[in-house]
C-alpha positions in Angstrom: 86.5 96.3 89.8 83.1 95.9 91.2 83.3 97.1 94.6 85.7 100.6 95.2 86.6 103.6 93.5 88.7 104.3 90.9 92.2 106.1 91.5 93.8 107.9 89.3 94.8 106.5 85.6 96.4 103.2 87.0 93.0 101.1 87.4 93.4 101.4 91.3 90.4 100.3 94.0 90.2 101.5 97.3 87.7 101.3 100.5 87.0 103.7 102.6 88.5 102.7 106.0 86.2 99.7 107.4 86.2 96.3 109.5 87.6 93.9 107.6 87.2 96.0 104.5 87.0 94.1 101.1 87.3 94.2 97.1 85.1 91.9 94.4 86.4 91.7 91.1 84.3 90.4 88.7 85.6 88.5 86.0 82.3 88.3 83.8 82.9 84.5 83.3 84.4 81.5 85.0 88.6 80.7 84.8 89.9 78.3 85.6 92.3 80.5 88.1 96.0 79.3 89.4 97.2 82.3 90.2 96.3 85.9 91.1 98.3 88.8 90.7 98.0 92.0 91.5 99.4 95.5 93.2 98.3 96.0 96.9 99.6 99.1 98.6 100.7 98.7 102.4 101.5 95.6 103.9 100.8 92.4 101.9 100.2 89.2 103.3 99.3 90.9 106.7 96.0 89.8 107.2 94.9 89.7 103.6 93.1 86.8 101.9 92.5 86.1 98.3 88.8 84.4 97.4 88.4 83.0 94.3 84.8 81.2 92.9 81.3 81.6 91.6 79.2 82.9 94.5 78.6 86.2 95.9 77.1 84.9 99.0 78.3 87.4 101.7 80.2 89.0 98.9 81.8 86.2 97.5 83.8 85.8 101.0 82.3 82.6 101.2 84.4 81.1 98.5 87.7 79.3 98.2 90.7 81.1 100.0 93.6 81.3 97.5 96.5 82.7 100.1 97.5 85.9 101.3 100.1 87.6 99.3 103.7 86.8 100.7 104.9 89.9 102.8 108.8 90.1 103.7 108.9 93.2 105.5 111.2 95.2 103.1 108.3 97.2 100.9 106.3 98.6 104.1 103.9 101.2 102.5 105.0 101.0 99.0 103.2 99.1 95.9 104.2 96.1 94.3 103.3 92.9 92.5 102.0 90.5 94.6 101.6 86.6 93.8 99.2 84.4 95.5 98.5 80.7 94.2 96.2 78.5 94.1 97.2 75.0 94.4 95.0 73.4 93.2 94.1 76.2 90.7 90.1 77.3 91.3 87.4 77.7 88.7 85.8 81.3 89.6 83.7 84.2 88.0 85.0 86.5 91.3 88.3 87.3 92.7 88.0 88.6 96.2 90.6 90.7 98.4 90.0 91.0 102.1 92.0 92.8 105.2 91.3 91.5 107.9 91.4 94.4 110.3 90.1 96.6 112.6 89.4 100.7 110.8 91.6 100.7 107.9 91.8 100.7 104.5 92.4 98.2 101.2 94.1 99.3 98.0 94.4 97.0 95.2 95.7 98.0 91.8 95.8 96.4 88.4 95.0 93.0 89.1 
């Protein structure tokens, strides 16, 4: 993970607590990408987009938008796999993750 620190031994990222705090994974060579999986503690799919693509204009938030990660309301707080597609599937060297929010945090794990 470019962009966070590590937490503890399960490959975990997290910002500090930000506006519309974000995480850049880079995948050291372009994939042909139709879906991204990952762990993202919290709320999923409330305010959270997936970027997928080869820039890293303003971070890489300039490319495609993937999804957000479907949220049902059930795992408030806890971690689990999350799916987001991309339909059509997205050739990119960098995944983004992005909260859009006011002061908080984003925490994505093994992705």
């Amino acid at each position: 993970i470019v962009i966070g620190q590590r937490i503890g031994s399960f490959g975990c990222a997290a910002t500090n607590q930000s506006t519309n705090p974000w995480l850049q994974i880079d995948l050291k060579a372009a994939y042909l990408v139709s879906r991204v999986r990952a762990i993202i503690y919290g709320k999923p799919g409330q305010n959270i987009n997936v970027h997928v693509g080869n820039s890293v204009t303003n971070n890489g938030l300039n490319n495609h938008i993937c999804g957000s990660p479907p949220y049902d309301g059930s795992t408030n707080g806890k971690a689990i796999w999350r799916d987001v597609s991309c339909s059509p599937p997205v050739w990119g060297k960098y995944i983004v993750f992005q909260r859009i929010v006011n002061n908080h945090y984003l925490e994505v794990c093994e992705v």
